[in-house]
C-alpha positions as CSV (number, residue, x, y, z in Angstrom):
1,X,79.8,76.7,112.0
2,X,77.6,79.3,112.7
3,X,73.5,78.8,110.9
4,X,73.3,81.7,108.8
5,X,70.0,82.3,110.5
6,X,71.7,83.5,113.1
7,X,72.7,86.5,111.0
8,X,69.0,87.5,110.0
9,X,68.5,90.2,112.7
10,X,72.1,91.7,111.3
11,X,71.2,92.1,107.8
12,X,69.3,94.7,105.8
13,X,67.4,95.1,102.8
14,X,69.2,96.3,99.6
15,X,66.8,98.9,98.5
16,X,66.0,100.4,101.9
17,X,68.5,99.7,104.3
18,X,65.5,98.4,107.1
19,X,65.5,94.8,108.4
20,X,64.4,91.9,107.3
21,X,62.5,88.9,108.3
22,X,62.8,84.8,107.5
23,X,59.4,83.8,105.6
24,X,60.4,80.0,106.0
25,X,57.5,78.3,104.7
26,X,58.3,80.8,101.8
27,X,61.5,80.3,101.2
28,X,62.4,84.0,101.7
29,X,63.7,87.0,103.4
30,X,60.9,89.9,103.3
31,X,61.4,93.4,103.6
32,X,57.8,95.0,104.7
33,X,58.9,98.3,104.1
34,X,60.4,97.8,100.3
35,X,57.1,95.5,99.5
36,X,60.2,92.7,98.7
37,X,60.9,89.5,98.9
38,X,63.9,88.0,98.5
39,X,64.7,84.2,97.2
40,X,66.7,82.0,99.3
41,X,67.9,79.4,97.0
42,X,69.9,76.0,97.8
43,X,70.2,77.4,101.5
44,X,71.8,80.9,100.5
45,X,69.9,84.1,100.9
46,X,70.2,86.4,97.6
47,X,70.1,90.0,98.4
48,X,69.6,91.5,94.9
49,X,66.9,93.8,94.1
50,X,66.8,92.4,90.9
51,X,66.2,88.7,92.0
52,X,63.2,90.1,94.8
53,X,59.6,89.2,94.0
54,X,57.1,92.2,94.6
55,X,55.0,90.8,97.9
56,X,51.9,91.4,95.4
57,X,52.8,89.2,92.9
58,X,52.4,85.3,92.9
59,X,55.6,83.5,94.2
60,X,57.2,81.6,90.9
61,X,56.8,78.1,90.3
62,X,59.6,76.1,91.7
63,X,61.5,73.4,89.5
64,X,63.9,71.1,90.7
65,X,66.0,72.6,93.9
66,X,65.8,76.2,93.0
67,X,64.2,78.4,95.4
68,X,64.4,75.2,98.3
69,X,65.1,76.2,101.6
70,X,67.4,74.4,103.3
71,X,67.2,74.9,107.3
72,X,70.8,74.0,107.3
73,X,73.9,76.2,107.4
């Protein structure tokens, strides 16, 4: 099975249609040129404008397993 990782370089941001890039320690895909971040939560990237942080706001406090990153497929 292929490491969603792998498909990183082939996606895009939502808003702006420009790439992205893997924040690991974070925890999320960034768009630089939307000023987005977006959570990766229990291993699985969500692309929804709706669910992105503003990259000038504090990252949210984590409970339990949500917003983990799993290095896993």
């Amino acid at each position: 099975m292929t490491d969603w990782r792998d498909w990183v370089p082939s996606l895009c941001c939502p808003a702006t249609r420009t790439s992205l890039r893997l924040d690991e320690a974070a925890g999320e895909l960034v768009s630089d040129e939307a000023g987005l971040a977006y959570p990766i939560r229990d291993g699985v990237p969500v692309l929804l404008v709706e669910e992105a942080r503003h990259l000038g706001e504090p990252r949210p406090t984590v409970t339990g397993n949500e917003g983990e990153f799993r290095g896993g497929a």
